[in-house]
N, CA and C atoms of all chains as a GROMACS GRO file, in nm:
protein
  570
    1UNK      N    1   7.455 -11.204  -8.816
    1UNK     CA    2   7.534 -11.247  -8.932
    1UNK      C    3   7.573 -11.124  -9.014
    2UNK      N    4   7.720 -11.109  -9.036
    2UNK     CA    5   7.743 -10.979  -9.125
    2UNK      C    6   7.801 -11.011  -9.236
    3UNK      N    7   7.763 -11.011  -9.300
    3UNK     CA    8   7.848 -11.038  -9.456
    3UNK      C    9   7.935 -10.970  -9.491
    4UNK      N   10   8.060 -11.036  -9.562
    4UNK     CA   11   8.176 -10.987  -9.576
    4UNK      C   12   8.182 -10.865  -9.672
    5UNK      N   13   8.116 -10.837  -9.739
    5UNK     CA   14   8.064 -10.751  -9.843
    5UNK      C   15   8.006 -10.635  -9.763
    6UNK      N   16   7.925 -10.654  -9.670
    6UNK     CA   17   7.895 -10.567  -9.581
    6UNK      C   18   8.008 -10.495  -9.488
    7UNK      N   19   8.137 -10.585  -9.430
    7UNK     CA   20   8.204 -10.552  -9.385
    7UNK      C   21   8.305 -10.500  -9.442
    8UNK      N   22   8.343 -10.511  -9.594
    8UNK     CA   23   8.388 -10.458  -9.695
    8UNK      C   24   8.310 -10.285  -9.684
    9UNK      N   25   8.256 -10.269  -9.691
    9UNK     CA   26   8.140 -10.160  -9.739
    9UNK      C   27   8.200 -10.072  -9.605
   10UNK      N   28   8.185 -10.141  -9.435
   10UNK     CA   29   8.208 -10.003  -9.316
   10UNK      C   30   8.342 -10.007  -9.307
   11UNK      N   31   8.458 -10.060  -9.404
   11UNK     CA   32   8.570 -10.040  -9.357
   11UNK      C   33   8.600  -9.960  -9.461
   12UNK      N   34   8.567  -9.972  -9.602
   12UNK     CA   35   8.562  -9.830  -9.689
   12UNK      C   36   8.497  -9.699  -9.676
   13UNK      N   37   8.382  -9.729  -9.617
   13UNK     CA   38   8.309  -9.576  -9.599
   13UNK      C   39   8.264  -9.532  -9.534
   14UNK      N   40   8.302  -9.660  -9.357
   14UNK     CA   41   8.260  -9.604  -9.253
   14UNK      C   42   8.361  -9.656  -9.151
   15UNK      N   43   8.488  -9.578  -9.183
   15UNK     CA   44   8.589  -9.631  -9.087
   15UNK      C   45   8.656  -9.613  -8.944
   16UNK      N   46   8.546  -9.518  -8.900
   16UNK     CA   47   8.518  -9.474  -8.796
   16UNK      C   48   8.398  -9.540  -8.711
   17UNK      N   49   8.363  -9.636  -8.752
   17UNK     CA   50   8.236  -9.724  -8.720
   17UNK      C   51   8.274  -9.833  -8.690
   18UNK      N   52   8.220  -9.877  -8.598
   18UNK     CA   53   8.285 -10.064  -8.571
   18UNK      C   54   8.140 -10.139  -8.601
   19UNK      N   55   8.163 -10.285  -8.634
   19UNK     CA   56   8.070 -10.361  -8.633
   19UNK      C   57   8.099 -10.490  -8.518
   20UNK      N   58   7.986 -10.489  -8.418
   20UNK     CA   59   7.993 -10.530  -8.271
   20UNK      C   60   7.937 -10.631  -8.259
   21UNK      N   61   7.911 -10.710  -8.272
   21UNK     CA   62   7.821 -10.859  -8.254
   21UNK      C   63   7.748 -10.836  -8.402
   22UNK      N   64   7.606 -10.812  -8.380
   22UNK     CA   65   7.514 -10.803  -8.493
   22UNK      C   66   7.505 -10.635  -8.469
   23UNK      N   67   7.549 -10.555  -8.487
   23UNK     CA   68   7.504 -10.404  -8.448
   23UNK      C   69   7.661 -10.321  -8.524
   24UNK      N   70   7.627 -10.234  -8.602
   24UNK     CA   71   7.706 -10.088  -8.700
   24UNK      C   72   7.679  -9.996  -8.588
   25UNK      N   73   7.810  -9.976  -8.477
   25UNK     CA   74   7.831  -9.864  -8.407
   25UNK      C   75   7.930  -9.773  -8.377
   26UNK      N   76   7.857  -9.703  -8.355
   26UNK     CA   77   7.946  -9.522  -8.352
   26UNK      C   78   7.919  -9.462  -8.244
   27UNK      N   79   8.039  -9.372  -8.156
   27UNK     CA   80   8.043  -9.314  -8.065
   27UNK      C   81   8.083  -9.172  -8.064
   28UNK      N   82   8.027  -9.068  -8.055
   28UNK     CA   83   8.047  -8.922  -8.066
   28UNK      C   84   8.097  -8.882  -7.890
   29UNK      N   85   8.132  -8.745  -7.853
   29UNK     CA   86   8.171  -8.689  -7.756
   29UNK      C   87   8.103  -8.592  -7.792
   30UNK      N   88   8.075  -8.477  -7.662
   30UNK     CA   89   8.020  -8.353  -7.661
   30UNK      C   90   8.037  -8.312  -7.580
   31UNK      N   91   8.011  -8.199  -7.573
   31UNK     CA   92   8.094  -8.078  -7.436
   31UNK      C   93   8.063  -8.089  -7.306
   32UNK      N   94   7.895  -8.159  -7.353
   32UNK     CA   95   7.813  -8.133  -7.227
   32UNK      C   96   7.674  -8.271  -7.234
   33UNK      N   97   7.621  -8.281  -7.140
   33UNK     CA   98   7.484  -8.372  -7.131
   33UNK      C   99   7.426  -8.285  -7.261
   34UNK      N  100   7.362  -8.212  -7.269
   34UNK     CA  101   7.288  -8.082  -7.367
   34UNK      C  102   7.335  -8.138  -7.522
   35UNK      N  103   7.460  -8.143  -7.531
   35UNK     CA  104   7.508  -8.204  -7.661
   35UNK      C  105   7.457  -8.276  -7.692
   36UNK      N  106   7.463  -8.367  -7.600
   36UNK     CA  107   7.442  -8.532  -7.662
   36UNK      C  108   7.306  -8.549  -7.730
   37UNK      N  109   7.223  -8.475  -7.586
   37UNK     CA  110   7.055  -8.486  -7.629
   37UNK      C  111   7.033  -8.399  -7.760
   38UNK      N  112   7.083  -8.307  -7.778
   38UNK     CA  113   7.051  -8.223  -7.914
   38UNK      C  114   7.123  -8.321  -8.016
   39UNK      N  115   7.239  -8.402  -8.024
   39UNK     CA  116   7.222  -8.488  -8.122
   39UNK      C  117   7.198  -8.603  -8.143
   40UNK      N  118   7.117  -8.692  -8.041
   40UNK     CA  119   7.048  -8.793  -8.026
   40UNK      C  120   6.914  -8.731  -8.117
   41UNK      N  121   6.852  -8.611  -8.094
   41UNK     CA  122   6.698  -8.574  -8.166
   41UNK      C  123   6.722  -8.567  -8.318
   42UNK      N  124   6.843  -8.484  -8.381
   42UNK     CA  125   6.912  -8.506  -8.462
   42UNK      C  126   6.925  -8.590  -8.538
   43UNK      N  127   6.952  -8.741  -8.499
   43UNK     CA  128   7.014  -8.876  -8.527
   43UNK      C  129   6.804  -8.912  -8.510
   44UNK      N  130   6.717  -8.880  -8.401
   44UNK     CA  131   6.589  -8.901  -8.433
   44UNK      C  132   6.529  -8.890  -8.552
   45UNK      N  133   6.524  -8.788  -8.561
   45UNK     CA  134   6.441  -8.720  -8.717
   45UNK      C  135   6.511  -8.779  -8.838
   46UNK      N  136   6.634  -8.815  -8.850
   46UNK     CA  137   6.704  -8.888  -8.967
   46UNK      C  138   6.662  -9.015  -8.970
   47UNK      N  139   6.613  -9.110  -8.795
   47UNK     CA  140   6.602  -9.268  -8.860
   47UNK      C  141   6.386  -9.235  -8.895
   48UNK      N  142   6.343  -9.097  -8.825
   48UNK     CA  143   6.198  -9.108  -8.857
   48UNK      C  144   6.208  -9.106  -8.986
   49UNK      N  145   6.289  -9.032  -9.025
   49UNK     CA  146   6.243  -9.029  -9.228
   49UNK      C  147   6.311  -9.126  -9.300
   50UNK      N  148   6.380  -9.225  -9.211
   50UNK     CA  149   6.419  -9.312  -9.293
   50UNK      C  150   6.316  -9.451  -9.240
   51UNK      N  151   6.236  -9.442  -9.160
   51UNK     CA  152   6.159  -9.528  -9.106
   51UNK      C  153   6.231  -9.650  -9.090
   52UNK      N  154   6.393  -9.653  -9.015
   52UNK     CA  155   6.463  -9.732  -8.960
   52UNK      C  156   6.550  -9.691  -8.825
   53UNK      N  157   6.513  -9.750  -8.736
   53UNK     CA  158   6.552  -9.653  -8.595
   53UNK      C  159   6.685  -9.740  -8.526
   54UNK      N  160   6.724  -9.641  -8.486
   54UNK     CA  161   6.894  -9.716  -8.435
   54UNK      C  162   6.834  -9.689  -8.260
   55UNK      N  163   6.929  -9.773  -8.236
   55UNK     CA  164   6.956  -9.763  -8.022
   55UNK      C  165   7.031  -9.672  -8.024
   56UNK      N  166   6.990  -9.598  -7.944
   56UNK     CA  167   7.120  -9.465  -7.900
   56UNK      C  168   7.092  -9.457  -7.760
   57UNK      N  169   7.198  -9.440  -7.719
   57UNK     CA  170   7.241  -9.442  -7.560
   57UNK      C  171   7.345  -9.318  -7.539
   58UNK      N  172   7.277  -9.238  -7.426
   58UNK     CA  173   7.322  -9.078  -7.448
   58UNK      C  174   7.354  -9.096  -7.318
   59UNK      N  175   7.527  -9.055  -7.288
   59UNK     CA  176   7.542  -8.997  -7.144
   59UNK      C  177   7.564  -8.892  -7.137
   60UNK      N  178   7.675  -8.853  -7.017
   60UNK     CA  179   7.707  -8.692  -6.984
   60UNK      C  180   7.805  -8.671  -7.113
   61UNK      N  181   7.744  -8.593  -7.207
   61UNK     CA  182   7.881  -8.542  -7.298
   61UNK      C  183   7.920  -8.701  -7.426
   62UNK      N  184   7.812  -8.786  -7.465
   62UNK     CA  185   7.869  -8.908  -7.508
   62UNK      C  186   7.717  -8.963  -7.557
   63UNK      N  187   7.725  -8.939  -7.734
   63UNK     CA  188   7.610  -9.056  -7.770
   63UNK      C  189   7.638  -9.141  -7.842
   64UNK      N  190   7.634  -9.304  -7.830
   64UNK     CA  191   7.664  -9.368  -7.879
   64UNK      C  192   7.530  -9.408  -8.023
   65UNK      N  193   7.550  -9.454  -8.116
   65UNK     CA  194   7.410  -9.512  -8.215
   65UNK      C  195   7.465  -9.664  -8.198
   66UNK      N  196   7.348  -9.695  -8.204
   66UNK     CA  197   7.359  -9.870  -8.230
   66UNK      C  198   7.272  -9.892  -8.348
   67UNK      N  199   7.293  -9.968  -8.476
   67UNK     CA  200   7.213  -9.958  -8.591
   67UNK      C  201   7.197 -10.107  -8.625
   68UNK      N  202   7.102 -10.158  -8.636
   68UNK     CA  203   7.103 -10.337  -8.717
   68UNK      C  204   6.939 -10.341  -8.787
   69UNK      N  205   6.971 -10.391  -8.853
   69UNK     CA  206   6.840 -10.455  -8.939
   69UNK      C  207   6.788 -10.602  -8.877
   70UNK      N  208   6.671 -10.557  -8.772
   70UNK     CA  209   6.620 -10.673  -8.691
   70UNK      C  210   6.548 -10.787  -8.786
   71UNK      N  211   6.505 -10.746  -8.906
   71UNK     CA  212   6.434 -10.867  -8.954
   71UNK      C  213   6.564 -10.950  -9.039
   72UNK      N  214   6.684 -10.879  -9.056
   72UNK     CA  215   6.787 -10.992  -9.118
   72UNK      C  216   6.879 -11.050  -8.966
   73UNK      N  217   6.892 -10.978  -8.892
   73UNK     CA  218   6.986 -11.016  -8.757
   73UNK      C  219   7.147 -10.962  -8.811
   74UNK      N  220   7.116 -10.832  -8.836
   74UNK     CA  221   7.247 -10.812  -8.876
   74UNK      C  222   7.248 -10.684  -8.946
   75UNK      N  223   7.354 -10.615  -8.910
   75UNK     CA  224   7.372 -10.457  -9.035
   75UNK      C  225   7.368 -10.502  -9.152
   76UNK      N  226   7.289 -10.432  -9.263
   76UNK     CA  227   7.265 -10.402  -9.404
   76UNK      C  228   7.324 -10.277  -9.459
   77UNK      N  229   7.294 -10.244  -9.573
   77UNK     CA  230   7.316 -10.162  -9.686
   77UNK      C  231   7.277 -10.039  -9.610
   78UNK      N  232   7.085 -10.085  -9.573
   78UNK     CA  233   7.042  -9.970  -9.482
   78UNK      C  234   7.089  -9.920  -9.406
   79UNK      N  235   7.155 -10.005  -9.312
   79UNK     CA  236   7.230  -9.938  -9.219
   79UNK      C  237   7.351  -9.859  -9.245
   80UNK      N  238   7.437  -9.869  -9.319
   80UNK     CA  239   7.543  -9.797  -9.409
   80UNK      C  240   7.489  -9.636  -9.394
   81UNK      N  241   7.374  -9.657  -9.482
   81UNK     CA  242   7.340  -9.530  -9.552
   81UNK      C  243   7.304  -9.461  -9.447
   82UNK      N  244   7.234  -9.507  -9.355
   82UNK     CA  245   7.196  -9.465  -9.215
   82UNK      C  246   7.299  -9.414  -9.156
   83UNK      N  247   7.372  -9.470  -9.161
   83UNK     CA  248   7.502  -9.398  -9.061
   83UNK      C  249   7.590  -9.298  -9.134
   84UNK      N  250   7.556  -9.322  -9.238
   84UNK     CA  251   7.686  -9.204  -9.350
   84UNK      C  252   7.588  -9.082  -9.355
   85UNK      N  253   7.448  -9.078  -9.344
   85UNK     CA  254   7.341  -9.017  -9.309
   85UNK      C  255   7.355  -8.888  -9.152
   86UNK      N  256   7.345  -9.015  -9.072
   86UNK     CA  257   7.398  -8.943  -8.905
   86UNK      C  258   7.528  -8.848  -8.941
   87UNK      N  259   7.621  -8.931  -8.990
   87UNK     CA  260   7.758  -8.851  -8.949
   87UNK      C  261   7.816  -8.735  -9.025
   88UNK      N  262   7.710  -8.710  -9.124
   88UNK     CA  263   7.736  -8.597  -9.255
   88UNK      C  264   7.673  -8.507  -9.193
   89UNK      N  265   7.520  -8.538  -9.111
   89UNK     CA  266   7.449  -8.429  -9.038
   89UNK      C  267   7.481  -8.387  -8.904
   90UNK      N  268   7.607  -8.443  -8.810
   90UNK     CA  269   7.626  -8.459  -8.675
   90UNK      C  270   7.785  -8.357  -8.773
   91UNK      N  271   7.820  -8.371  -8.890
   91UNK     CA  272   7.935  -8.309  -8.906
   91UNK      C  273   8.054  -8.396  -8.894
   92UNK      N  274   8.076  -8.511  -8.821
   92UNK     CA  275   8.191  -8.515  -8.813
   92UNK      C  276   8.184  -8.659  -8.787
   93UNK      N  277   8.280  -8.743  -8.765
   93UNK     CA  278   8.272  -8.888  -8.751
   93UNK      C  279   8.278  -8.961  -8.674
   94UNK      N  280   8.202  -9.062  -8.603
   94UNK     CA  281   8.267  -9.149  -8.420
   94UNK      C  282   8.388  -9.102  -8.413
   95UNK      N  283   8.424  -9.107  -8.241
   95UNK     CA  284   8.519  -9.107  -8.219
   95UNK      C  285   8.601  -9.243  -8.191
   96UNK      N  286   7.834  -9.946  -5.443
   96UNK     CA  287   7.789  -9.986  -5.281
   96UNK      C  288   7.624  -9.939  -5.276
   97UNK      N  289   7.518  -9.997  -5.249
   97UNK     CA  290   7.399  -9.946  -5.281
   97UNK      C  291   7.384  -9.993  -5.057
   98UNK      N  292   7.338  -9.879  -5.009
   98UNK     CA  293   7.330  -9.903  -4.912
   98UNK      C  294   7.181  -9.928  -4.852
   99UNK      N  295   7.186 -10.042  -4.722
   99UNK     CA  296   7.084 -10.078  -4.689
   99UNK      C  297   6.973  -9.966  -4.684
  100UNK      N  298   6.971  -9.844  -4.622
  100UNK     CA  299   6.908  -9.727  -4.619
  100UNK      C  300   6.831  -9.679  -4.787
  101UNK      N  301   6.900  -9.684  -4.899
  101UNK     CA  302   6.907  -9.651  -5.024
  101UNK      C  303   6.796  -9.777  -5.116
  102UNK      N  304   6.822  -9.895  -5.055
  102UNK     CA  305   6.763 -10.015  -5.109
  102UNK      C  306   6.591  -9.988  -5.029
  103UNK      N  307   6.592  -9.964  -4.913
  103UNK     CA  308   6.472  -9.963  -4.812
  103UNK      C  309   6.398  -9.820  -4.935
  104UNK      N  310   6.463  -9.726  -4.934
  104UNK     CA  311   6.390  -9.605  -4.978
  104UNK      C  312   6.311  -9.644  -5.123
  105UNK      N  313   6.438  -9.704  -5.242
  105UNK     CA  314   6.376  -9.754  -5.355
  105UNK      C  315   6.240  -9.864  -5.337
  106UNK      N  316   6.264  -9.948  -5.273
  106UNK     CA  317   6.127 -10.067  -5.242
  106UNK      C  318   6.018 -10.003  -5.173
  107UNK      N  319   6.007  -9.863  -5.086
  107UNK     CA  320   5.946  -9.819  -5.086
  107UNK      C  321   5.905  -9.698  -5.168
  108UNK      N  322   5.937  -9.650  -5.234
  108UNK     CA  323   5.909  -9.527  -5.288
  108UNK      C  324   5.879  -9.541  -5.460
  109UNK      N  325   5.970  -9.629  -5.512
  109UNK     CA  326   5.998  -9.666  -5.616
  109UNK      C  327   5.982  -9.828  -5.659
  110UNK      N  328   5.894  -9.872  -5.623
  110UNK     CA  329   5.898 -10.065  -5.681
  110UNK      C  330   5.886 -10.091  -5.824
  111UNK      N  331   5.859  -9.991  -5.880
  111UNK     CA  332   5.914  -9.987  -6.040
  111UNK      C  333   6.023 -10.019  -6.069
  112UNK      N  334   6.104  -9.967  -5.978
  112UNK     CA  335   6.243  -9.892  -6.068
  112UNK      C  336   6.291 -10.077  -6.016
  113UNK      N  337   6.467 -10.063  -6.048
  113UNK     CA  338   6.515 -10.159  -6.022
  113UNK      C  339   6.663 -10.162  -6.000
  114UNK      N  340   6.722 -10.188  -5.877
  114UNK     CA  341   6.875 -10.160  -5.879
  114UNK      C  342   6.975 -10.290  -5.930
  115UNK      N  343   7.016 -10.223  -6.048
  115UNK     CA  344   7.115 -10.309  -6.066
  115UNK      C  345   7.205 -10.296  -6.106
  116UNK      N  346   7.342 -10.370  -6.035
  116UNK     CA  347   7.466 -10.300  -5.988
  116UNK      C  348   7.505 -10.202  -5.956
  117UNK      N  349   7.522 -10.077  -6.029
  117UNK     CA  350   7.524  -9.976  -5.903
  117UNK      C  351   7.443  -9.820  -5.941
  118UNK      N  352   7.358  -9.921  -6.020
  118UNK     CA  353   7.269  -9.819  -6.071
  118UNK      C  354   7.108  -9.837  -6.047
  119UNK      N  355   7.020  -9.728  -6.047
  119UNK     CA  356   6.927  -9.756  -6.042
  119UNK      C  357   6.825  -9.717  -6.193
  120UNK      N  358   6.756  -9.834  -6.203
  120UNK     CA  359   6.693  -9.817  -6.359
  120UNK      C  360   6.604  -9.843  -6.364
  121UNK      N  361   6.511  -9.753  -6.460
  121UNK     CA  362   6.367  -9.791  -6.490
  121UNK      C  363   6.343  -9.780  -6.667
  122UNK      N  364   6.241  -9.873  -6.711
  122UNK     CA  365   6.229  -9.894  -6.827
  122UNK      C  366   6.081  -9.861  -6.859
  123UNK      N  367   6.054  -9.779  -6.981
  123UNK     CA  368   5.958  -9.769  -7.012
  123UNK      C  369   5.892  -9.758  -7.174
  124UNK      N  370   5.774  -9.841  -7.174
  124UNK     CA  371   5.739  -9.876  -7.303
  124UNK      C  372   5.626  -9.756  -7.357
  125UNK      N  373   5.664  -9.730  -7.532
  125UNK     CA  374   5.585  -9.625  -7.560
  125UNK      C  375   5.563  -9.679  -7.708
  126UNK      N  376   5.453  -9.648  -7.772
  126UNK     CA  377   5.399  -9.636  -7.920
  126UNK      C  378   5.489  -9.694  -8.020
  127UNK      N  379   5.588  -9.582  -8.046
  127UNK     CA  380   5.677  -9.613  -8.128
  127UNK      C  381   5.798  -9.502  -8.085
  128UNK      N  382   5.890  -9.479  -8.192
  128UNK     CA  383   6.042  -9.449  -8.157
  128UNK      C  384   6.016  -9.320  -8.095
  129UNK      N  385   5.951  -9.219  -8.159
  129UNK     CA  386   5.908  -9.094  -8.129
  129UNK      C  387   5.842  -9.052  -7.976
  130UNK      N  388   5.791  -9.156  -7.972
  130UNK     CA  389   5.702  -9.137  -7.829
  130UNK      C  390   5.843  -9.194  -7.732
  131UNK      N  391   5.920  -9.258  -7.764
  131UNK     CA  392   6.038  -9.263  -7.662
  131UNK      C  393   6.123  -9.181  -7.653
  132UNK      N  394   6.160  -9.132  -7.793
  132UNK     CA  395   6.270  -9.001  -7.793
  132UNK      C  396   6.208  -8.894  -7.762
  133UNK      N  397   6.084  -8.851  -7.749
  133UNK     CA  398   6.011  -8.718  -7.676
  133UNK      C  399   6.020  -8.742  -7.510
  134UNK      N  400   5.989  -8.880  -7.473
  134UNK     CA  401   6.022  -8.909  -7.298
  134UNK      C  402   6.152  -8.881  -7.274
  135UNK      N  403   6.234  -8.892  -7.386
  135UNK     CA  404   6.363  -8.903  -7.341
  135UNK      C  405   6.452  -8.753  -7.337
  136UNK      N  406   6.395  -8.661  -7.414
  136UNK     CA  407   6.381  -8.496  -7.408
  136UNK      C  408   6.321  -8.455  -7.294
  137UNK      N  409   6.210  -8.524  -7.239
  137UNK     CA  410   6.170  -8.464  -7.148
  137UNK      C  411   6.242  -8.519  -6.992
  138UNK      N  412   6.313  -8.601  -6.994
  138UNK     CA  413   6.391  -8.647  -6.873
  138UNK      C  414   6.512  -8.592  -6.913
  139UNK      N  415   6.566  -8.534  -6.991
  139UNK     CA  416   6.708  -8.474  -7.034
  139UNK      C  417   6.657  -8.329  -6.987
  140UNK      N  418   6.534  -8.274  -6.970
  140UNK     CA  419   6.519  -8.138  -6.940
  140UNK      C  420   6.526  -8.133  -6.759
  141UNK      N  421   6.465  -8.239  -6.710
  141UNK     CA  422   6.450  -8.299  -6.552
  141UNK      C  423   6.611  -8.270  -6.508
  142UNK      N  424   6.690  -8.338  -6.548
  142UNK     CA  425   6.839  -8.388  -6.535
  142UNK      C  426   6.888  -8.237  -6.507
  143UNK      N  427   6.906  -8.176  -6.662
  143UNK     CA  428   6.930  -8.049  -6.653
  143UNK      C  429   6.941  -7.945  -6.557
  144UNK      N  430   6.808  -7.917  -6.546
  144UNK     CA  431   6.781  -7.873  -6.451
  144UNK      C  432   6.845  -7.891  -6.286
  145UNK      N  433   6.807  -8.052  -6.262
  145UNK     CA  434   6.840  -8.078  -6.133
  145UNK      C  435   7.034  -8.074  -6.124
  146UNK      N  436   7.067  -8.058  -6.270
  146UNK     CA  437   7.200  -8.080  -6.296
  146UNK      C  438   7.311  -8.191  -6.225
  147UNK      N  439   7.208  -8.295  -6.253
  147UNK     CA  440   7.234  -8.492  -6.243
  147UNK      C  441   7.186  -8.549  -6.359
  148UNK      N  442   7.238  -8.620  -6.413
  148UNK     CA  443   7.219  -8.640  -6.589
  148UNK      C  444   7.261  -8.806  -6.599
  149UNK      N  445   7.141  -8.886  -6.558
  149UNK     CA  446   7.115  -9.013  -6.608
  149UNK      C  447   7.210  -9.062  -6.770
  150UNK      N  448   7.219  -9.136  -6.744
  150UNK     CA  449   7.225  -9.231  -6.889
  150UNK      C  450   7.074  -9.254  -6.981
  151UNK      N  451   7.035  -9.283  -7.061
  151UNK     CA  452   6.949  -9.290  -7.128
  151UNK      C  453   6.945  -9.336  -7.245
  152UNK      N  454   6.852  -9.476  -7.284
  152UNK     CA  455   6.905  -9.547  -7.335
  152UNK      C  456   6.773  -9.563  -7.420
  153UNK      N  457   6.802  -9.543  -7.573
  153UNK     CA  458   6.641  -9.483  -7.674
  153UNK      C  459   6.634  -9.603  -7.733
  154UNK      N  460   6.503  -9.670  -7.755
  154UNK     CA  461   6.474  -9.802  -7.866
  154UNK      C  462   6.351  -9.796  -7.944
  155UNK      N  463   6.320  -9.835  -8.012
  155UNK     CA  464   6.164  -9.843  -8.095
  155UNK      C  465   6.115  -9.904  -7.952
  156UNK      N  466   6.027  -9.759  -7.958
  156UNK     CA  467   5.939  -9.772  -7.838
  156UNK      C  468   5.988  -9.773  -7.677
  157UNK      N  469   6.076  -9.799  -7.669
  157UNK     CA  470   6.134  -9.801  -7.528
  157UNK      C  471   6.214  -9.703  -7.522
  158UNK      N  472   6.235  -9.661  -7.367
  158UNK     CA  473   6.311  -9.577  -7.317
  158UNK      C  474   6.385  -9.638  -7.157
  159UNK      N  475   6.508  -9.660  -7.176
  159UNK     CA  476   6.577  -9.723  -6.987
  159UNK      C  477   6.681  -9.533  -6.941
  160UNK      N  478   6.596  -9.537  -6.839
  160UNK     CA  479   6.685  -9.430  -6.750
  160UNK      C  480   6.800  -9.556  -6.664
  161UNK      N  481   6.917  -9.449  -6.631
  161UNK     CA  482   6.980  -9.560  -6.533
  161UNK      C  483   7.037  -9.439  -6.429
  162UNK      N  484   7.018  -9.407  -6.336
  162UNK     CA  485   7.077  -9.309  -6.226
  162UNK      C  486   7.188  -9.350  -6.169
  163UNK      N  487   7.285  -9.301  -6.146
  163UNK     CA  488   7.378  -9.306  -6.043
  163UNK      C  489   7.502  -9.211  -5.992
  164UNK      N  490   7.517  -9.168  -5.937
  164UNK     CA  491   7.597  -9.110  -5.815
  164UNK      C  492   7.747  -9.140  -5.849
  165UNK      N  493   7.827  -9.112  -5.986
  165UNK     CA  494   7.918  -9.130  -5.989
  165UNK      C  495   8.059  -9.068  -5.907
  166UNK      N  496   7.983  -8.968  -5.775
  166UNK     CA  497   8.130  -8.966  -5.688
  166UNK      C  498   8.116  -9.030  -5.590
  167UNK      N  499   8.019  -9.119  -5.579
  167UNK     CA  500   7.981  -9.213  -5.488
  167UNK      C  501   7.989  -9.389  -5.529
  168UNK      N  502   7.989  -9.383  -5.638
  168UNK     CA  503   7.983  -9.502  -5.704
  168UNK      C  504   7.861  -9.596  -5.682
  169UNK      N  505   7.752  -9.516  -5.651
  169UNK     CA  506   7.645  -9.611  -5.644
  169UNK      C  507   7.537  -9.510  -5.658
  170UNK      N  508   7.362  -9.516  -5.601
  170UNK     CA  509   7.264  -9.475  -5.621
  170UNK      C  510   7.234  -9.386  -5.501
  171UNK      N  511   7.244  -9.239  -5.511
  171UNK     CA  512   7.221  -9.242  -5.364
  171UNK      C  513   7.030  -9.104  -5.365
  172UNK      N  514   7.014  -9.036  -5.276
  172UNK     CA  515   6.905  -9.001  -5.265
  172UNK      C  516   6.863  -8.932  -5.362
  173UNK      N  517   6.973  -8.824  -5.426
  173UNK     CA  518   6.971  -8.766  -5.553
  173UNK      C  519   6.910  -8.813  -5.669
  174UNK      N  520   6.967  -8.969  -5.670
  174UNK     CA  521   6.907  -9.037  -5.751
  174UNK      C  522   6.762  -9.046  -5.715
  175UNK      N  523   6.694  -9.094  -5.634
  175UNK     CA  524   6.570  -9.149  -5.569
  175UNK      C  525   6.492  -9.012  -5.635
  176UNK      N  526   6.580  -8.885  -5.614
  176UNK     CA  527   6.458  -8.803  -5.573
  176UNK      C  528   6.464  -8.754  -5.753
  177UNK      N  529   6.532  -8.771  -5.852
  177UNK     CA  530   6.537  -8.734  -5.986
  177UNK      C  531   6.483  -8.854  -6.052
  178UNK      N  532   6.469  -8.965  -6.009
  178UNK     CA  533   6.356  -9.071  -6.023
  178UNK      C  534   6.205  -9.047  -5.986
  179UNK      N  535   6.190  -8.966  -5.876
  179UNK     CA  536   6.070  -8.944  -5.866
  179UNK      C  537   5.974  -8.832  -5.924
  180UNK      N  538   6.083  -8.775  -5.972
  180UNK     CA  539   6.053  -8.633  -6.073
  180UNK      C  540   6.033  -8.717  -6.209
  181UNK      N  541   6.114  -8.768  -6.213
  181UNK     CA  542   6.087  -8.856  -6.385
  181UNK      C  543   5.972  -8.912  -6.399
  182UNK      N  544   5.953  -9.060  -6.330
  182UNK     CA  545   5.788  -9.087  -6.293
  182UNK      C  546   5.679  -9.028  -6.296
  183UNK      N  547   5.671  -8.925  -6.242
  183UNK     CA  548   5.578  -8.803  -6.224
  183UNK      C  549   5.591  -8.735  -6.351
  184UNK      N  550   5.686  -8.682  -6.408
  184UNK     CA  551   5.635  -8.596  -6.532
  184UNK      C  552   5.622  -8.701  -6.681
  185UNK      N  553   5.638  -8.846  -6.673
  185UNK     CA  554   5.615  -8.897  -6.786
  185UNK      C  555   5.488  -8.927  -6.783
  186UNK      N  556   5.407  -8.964  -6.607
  186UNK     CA  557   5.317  -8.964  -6.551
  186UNK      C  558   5.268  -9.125  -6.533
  187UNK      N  559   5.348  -9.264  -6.542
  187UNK     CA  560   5.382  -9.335  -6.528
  187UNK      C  561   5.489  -9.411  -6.419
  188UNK      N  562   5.476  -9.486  -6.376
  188UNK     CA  563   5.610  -9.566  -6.309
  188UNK      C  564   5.654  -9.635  -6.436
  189UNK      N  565   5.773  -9.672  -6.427
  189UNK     CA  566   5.853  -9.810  -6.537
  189UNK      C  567   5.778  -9.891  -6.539
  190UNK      N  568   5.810  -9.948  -6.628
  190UNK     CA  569   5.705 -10.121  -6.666
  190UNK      C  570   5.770 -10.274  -6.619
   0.00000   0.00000   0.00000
C-alpha cells in the first residue's frame, strides 16, 4: 500500500526512483562488476546506520536497491530518506 | 538450454544449488544484513578473479548467487566450477 502523499514525496524528491508494487526503486550503472560491489557496500554501511536494509541486486556493471518498510507493506518516509541518503553518497541519481 | 550433461553434473556435485531457467542458483541464510553483504564481498572477490561475475542478490540475512553463461544462454561448467569455489569458501552449501 503506498500512499499518495508518499507518492507525492518520490515524484518531488526522488524522481529518478520508481515505486514498483510495494518497493522505492533505483537502478545505477557502472563500468564494471567491481563498481557495482563497491557501491552495493556503500549503500551497506548507510542502511547499517540507519538500521533499515534495502534488497540490492548487483550485476555485471548494474546495482539495483529495492527499499520498503516490511512492518507497514509499503515505502515510508524512511524509505525516502534512505534513498536521498544512497544517492547523495553514490553521487548521482538511478538511471 | 541447460543440457542433459550440465543437469547430471549439478545433481551430482551440487544438490544444493538449483537450476532455474537458465540459471543456476543457490541461496543462503546468515545472522543479519552484514553477515550477507560480507558473503556477498567475498563471492564478488571469487567472480573477479575467475573473471565470471554472478548476479547477486543481498537481503536481511540472505544472500541468492545466480550463475550463468551469458554467451551460451544457459549454465555451463564454468558455472559448476565458480559454484564450487563459492560453497567452499563461504564453507557451506545453499540452504
Amino acid at each position: 500500500m503506498v500512499s499518495p502523499e508518499l507518492r507525492q514525496r518520490v515524484a518531488a524528491e526522488l524522481p529518478h526512483w520508481a515505486v514498483e508494487g510495494e518497493e522505492l526503486a533505483g537502478t545505477w550503472r557502472f563500468d564494471d562488476f567491481a563498481g557495482a560491489l563497491a557501491a552495493a557496500v556503500t549503500v551497506g554501511m548507510l542502511a547499517e546506520r540507519a538500521n533499515h536494509h534495502p534488497d540490492l541486486v548487483i550485476g555485471w556493471g548494474r546495482l539495483m536497491v529495492r527499499l520498503t518498510s516490511h512492518d507497514v507493506g509499503g515505502p515510508t518516509g524512511r524509505d525516502v530518506d534512505l534513498a536521498l541518503a544512497i544517492q547523495a553518497r553514490i553521487g548521482r541519481p538511478p538511471q
